[in-house]
C-alpha positions in Angstrom: 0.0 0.0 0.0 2.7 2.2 1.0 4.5 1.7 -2.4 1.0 2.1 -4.6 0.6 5.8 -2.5 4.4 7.0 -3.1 3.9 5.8 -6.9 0.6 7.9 -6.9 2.5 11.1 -5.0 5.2 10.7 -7.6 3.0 11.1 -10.9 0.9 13.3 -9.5 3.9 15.8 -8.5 5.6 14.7 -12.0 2.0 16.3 -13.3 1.9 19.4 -11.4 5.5 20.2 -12.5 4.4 19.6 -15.8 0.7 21.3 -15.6 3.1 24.7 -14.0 5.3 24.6 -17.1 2.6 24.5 -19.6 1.0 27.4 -17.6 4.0 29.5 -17.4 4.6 28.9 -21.4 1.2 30.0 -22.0 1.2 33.1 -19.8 4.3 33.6 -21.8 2.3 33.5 -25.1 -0.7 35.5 -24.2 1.1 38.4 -22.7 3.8 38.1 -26.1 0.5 38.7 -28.3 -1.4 41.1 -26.4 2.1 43.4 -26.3 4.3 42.7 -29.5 1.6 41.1 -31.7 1.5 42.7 -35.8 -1.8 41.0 -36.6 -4.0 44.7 -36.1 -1.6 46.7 -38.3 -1.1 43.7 -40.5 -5.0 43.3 -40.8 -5.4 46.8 -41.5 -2.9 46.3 -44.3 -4.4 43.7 -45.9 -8.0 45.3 -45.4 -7.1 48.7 -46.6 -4.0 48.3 -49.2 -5.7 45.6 -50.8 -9.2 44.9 -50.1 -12.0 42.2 -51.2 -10.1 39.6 -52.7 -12.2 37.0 -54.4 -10.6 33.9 -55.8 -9.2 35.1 -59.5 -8.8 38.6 -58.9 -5.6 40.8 -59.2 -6.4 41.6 -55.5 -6.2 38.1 -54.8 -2.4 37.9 -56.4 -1.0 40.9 -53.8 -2.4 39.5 -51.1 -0.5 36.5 -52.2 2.3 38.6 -52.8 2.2 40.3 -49.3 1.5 37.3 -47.3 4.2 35.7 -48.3 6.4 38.5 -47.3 4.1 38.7 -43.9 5.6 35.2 -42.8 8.9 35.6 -44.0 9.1 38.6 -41.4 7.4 36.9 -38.9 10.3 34.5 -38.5 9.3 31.1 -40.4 12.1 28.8 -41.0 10.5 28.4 -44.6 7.9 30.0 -46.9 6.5 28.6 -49.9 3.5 28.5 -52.3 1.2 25.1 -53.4 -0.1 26.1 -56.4 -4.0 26.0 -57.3 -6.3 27.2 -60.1 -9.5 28.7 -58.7 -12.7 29.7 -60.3 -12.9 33.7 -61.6 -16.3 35.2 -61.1 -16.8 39.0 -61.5 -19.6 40.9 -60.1 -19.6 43.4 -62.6 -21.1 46.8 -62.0 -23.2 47.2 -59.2 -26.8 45.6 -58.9 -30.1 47.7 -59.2 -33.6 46.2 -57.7 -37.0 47.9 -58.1 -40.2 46.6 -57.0 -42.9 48.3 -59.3 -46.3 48.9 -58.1 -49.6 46.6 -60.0 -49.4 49.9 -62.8 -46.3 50.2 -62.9 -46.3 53.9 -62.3 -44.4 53.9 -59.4 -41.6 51.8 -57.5 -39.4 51.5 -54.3 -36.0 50.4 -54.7 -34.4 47.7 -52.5 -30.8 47.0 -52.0 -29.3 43.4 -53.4 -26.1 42.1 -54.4 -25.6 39.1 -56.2 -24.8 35.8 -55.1 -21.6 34.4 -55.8 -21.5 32.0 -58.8 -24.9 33.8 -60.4 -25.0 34.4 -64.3 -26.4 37.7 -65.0 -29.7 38.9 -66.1 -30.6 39.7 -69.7 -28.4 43.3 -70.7 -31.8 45.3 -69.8 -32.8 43.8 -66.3 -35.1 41.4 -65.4 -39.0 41.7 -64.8 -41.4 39.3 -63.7 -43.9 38.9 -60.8 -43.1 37.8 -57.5 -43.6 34.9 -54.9 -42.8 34.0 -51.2 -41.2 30.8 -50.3 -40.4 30.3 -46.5 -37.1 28.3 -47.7 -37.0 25.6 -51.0 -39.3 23.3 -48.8 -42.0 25.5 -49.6 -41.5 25.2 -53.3 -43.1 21.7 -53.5 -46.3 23.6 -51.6 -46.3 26.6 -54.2 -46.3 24.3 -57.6 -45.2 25.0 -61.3 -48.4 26.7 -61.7 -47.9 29.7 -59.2 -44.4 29.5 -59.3 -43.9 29.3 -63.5 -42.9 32.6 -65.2 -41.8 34.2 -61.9 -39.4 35.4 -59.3 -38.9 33.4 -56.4 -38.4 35.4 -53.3 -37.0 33.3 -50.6 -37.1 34.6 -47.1 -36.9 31.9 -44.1 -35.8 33.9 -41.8 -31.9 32.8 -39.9 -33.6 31.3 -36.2 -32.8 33.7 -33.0 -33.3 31.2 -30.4 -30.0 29.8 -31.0 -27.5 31.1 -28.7 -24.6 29.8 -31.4 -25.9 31.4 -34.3 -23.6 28.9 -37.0 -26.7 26.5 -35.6 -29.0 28.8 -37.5 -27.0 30.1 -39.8 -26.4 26.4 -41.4 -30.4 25.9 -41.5 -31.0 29.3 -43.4 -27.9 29.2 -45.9 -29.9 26.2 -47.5 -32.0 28.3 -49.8 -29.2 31.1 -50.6 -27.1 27.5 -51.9 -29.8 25.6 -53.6 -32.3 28.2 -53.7 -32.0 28.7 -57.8 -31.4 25.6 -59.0 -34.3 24.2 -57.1 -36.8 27.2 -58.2 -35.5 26.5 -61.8 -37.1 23.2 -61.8 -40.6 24.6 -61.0 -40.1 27.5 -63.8 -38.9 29.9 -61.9 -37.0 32.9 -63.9 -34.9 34.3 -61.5 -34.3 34.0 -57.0 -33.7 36.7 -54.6 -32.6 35.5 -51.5 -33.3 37.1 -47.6 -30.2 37.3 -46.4 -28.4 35.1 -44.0 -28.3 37.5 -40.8 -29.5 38.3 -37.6 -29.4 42.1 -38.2 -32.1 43.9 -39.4 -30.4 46.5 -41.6 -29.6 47.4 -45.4 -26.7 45.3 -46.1 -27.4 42.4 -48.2 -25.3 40.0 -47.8 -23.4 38.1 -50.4 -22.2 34.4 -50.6 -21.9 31.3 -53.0 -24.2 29.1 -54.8 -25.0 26.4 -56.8 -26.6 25.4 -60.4 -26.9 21.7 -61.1 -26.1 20.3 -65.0 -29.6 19.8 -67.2 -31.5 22.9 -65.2 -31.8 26.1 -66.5 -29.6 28.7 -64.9 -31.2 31.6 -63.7 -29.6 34.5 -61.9 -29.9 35.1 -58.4 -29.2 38.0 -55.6 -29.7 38.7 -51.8 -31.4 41.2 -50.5 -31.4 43.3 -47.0 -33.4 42.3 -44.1 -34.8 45.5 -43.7 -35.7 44.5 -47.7 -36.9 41.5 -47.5 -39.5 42.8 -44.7 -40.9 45.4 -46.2 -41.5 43.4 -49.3 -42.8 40.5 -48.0 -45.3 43.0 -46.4 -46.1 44.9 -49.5 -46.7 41.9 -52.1 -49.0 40.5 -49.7 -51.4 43.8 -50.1 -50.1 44.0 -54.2 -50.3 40.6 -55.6 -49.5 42.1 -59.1 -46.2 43.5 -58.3 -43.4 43.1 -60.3 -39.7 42.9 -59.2 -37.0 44.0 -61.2 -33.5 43.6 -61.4 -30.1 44.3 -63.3 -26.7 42.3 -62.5 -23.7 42.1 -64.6 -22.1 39.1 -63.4 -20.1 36.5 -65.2 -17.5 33.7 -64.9 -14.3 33.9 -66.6 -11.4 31.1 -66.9 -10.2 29.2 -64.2 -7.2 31.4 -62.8 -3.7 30.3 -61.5 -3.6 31.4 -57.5 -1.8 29.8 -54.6 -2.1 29.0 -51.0 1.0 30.6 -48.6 2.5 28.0 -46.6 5.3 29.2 -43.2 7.0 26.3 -41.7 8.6 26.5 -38.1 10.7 22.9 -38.0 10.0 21.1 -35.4 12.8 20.4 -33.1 12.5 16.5 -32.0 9.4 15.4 -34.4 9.9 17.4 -37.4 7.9 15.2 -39.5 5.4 15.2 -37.8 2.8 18.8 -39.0 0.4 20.6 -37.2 -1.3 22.8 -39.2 -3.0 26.5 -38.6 -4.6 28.4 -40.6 -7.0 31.0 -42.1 -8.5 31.4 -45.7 -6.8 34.3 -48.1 -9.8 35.1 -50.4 -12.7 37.5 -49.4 -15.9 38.4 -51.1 -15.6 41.6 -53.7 -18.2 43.3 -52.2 -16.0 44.5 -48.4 -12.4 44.0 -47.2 -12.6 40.8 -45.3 -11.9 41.5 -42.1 -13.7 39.3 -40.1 -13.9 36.7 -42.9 -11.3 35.8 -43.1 -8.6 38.3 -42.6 -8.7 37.8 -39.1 -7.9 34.3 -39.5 -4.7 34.9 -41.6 -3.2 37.5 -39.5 -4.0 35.3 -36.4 -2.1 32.8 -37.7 0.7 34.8 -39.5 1.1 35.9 -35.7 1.6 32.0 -34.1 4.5 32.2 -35.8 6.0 35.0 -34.7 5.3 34.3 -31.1 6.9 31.4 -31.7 9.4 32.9 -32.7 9.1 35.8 -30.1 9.4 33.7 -27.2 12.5 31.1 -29.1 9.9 28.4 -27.9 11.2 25.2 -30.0 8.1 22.8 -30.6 8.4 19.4 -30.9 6.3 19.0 -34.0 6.7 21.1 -37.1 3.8 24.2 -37.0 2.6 24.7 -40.3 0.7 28.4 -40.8 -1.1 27.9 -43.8 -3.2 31.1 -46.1 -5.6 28.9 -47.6 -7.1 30.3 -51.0 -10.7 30.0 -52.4 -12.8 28.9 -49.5 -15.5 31.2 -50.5 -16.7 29.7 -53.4 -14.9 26.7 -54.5 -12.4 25.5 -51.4 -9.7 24.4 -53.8 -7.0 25.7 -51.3 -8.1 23.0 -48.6 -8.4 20.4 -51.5 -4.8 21.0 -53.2 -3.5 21.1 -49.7 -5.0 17.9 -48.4 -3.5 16.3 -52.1 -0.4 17.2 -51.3 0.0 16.1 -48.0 -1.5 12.7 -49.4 1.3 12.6 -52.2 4.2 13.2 -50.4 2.9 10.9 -47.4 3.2 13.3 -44.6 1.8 12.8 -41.3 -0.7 15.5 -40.2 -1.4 15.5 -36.2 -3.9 18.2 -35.8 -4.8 21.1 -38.0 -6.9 24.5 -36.4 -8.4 27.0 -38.7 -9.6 30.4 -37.8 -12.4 31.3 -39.9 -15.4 32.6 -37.1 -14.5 36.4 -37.1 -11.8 38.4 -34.5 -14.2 38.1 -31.7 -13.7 37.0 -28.0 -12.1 33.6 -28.1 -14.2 31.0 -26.5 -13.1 27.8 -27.1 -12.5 25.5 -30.1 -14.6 23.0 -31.9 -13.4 19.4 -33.2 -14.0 16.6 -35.3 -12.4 13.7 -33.6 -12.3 10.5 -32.1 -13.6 10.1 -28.2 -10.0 9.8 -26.7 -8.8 12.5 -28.4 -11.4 15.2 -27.5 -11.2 13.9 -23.7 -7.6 15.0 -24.0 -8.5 18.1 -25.6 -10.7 18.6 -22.4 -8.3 17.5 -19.8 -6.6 21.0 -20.9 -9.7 23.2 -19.9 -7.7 24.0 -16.4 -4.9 25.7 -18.5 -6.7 27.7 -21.0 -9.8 28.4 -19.2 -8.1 31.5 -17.4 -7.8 32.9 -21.0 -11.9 32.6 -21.5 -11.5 29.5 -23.5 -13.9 27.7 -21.8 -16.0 25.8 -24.8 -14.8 22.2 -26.0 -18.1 20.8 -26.6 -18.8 21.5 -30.4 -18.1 19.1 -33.1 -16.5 20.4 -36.4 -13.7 21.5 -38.1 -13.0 24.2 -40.3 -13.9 24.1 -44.3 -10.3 24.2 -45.8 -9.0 21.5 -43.1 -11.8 19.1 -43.6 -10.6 17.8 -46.4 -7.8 16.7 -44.1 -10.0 15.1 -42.0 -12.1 13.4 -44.5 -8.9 11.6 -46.1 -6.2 11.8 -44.0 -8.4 11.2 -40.3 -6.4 14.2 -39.4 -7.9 15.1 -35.7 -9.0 18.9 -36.7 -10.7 22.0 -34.8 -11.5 25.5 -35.4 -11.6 28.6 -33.0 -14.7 29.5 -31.6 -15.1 33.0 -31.2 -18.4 34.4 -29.4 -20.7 34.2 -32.4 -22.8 36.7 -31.5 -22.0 39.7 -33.6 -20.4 37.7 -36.6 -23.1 37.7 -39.4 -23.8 41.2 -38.8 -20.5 41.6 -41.4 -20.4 38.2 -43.1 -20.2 38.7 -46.4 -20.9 42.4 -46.7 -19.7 45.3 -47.1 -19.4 46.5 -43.7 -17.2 43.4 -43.2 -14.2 45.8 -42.6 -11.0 46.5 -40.7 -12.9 49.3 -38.5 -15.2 46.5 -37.6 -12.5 44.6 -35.6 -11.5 45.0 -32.3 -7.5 45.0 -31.8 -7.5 42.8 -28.9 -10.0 40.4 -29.6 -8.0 39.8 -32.4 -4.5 39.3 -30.7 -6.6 36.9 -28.3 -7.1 34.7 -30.9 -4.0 34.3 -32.4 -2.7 33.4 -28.8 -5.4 30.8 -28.2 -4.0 29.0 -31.6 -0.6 29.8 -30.6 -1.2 28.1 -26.8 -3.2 24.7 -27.9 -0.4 24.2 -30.5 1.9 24.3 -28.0 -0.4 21.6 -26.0 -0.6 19.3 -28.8 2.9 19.4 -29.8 4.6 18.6 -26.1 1.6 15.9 -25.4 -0.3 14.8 -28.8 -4.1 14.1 -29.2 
């Protein structure tokens, strides 16, 4: 017995010593960010110098460019590119809506923006009457005969009583996604889509969609909340109505682009990677601050603390700048192809791609042992607000990882309350982020890499 208790005092001492280090490392790392940290004035760079930066664009090519140059200054042992071709669709000049009264002799118009992926309307607008759907399910309800010949107007609203609002943000997004294709069917001639918020103001907000081969394409756009109200409201008293509207969209040639890749080598397991990241490309329509500027400079910023502090990781930390998760994730798909050809082991991958709010925790996708170890380091990062382990899920450009490789993967949860107010519009910009929010992120990366690298998952 006596033997079995000075076994148990020895481990449990040999954990304290341990659990005192890890503390002090990561005290280390959260003052290092909130004092020395670049990701503000490099967010402001990449918000203001170079702005929206869709997939294709010549933005999209300097923030390459810049990035690249970001990581080298932050101190990676190597920087590099993985080369991708991405999609090129251009918005065009911007949208008009009107919603004409039963004579047509006057009209109110409404703010819209198309949706990412939309083909354009004929040269000289589109005009047809329009009809409410609460979401596509409601299609099936309306019929080819009231729906034939028209506009669809979709407008499910996103649900409030969710107190993470990605719960009712991934319910909603279903008609912005599938919302053309699936009016198409019934004869529809063109969508416009409520958009996928919370807020009750002007800003539509953009995002991508989808057409499926052997259905007629027809274009579609978002419109504001504060839109999407007051038109529901009218057509209901004016059931001969028209809607009209004018986009200029159109898809080019695939383009050439890249994802930026900073390597710190690990210093006992170099071959074994654990990957951070953020997603380069932004919708056209703002600067991408929140989506998903944040994410990049967050993680352009776990390097340099790294750095910062000389901390020597056992693993190699891989800071990726994926490109074209906004309408394509072909980034996340070269990535994940590469790491499959040249057989390298992945151990964990984090992605940033919930905004620069508050940190709260971090999500997962990954086996039961593995998340109970993620847990068992709630006493160490809890002091730091990060508090939230329960959520499953990973990020979209490391899921790929996931899905092939089984890579163990997680994304940073940020309180979610005030997020899709900006998503995708074009108040998403650097003003809109708060300078040490942001630096608290990057150090709650920066912190659970250094967990997973000394112990594993």
């Amino acid at each position: 017995m006596k033997k079995t208790n000075s076994t148990f005092i020895a481990l449990f001492m040999s954990f304290s010593i341990v659990a005192q280090t890890d503390s002090t490392i990561i005290k280390k790392i959260f003052n290092d960010a909130l004092t020395n940290s670049k990701s503000y004035s490099n967010l402001e760079y990449l918000c203001k110098k170079i702005g929206g930066r869709l997939a294709g664009s010549p933005q999209t090519q300097k923030a390459v460019e810049w990035t690249f140059k970001a990581m080298k200054e932050a101190g990676a042992d190597t920087v590099y590119l993985q080369e991708c071709m991405v999609p090129h669709w251009v918005r065009g000049d911007k949208e008009i809506a009107k919603v004409f009264t039963a004579n047509a002799k006057s009209f109110k118009q409404v703010p819209i923006c198309a949706l990412g992926g939309s083909v354009a309307t004929p040269k000289e607008g589109l005009t047809a009457k329009i009809i409410e759907a609460i979401g596509i399910d409601d299609l099936k309800k309306l019929g080819k005969e009231n729906i034939e010949g028209k506009i669809v107007f979709f407008n499910e609203p996103m649900d409030p009583t969710f107190i993470g609002t990605f719960h009712g943000y991934g319910k909603a997004v279903m008609q912005r996604w599938a919302g053309a294709k699936e009016a198409a069917k019934y004869g529809a001639v063109g969508v416009v889509v409520r958009s996928v918020t919370l807020a009750q103001d002007d800003n539509p907000h953009t995002g991508v969609m989808a057409y499926e081969d052997g259905i007629t394409k027809i274009p579609a756009c978002a419109i504001s909340t504060n839109g999407a109200n007051w038109l529901s409201n009218y057509i209901k008293s004016d059931k001969e109505a028209t809607f009209y509207f004018k986009m200029n969209c159109e898809t080019l040639p695939d383009e050439k682009s890249y994802n930026v890749v900073a390597e710190i080598y690990g210093s006992s397991k170099k071959d074994e990677i654990i990957t951070v990241g953020g997603h380069l490309d932004a919708w056209d329509n703002g600067e991408g601050a929140h989506d998903d500027g944040a994410g990049i400079v967050q993680s352009i910023d776990v390097v340099r603390i790294y750095k910062s502090l000389q901390l020597k990781p056992k693993c190699t930390i891989r800071a990726v700048a994926f490109m074209n998760e906004e309408n394509g994730g072909r980034g996340g798909k070269k990535y994940a192809e590469l790491a499959i050809l040249k057989k390298e082991k992945h151990i964990a991958a984090i992605e940033s791609d919930a905004g620069g709010f508050s940190p709260r925790g971090f999500s997962s996708s990954m086996s039961a042992k593995q998340k109970a170890i993620l847990k068992s380091w709630k006493p160490l990062l809890e002091p730091y607000g990060l508090h939230d382990f329960e959520n499953d899920g990973g990020g979209a450009d490391i899921e790929p990882l996931h899905e092939q490789l089984g890579t163990p993967v997680l994304e940073l949860m940020p309180d979610s309350q005030r997020y899709f107010d900006y998503h995708h519009t074009a108040i998403d910009v650097f003003e809109a982020v708060n300078k040490r929010e942001l630096e608290l992120g990057g150090a709650s990366m920066a912190a659970l890499i250094w967990l997973i690298s000394e112990y594993g998952l």
